[in-house]
C-alpha positions in Angstrom: -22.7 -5.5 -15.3 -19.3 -6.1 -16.7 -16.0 -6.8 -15.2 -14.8 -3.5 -16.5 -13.2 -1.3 -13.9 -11.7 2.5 -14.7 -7.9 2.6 -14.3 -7.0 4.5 -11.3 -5.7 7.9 -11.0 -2.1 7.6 -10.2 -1.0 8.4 -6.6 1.8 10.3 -5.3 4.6 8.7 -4.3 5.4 10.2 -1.5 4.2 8.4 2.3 4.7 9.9 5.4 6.6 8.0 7.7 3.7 7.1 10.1 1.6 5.7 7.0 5.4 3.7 6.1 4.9 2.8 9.7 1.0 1.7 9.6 2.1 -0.6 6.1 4.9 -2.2 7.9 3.4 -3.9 10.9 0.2 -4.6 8.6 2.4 -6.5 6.8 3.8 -7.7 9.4 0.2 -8.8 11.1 -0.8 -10.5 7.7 2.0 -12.6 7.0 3.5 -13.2 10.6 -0.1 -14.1 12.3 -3.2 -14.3 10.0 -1.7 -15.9 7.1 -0.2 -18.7 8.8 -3.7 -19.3 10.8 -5.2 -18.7 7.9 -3.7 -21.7 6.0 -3.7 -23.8 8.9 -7.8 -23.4 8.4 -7.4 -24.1 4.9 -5.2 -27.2 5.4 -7.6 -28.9 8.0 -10.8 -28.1 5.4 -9.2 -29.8 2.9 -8.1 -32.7 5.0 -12.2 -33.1 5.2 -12.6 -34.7 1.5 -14.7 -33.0 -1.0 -13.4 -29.7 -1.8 -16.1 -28.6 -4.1 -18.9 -28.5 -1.6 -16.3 -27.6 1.3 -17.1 -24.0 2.0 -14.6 -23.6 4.7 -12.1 -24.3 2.2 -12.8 -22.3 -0.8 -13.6 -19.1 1.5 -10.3 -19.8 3.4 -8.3 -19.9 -0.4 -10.3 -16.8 -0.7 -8.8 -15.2 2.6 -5.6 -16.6 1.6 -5.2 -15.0 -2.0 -6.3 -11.3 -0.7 -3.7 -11.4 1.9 -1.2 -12.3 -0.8 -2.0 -9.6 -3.1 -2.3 -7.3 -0.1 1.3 -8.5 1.0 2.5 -8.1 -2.6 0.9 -4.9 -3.0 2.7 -2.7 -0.3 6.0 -4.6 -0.8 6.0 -3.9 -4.6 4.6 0.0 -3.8 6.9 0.6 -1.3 10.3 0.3 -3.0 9.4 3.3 -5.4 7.5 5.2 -2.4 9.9 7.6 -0.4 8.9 9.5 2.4 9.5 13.3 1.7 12.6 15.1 3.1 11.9 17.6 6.2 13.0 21.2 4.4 13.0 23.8 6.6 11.3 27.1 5.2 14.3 29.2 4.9 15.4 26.9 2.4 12.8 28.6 -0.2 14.4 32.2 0.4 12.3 32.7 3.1 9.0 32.0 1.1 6.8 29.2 1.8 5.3 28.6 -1.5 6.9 28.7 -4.9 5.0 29.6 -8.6 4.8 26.4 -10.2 5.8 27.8 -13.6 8.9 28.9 -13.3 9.8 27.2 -10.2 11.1 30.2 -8.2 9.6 31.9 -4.5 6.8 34.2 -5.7 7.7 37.9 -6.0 11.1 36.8 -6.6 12.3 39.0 -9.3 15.2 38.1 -12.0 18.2 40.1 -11.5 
């Protein structure tokens, strides 16, 4: 089996403000609490000698390189992510859902 992975189907870019909320203090748990632990492991493994057969050190560089690239990945996601702006249903002419085609309320009829 290869290393070959599909690309992804792009993602909306909208979040809801609870999911904003949810990445924020994961973040913050990862980089303010288990990081720091997490190289403080890493540090005291390596203060041991022989890193190649140290296993508590290469699983804690492990640890410490997916909670870098799951730090970088919501902090470089969220500055093009924007929570979507409460409209209120009147806004659409009184219509809740609009025809995709030409982008007006249905049964709206040119004047």
């Amino acid at each position: 089996m290869g290393r070959f992975r599909p690309p992804e189907k792009a993602g909306s870019k909208y979040i809801t403000r609870e999911g904003a909320q949810r990445l924020r203090a994961e973040l913050e748990q990862l980089w303010r609490e288990e990081r720091p632990r997490v190289t403080q492991a890493v540090a005291a493994a390596a203060a041991q000698g022989d890193r190649s057969e140290n296993a508590e050190y290469t699983y804690g560089k492990k640890r410490l390189r997916e909670i870098d690239r799951r730090v970088r990945t919501p902090s470089s996601s969220s500055s093009s992510t924007q929570a979507p702006k409460n409209t209120p249903l009147g806004s659409l002419g009184g219509c809740s859902t609009m025809n995709s085609a030409s982008r007006r309320p249905r049964g709206h009829v040119p004047s």
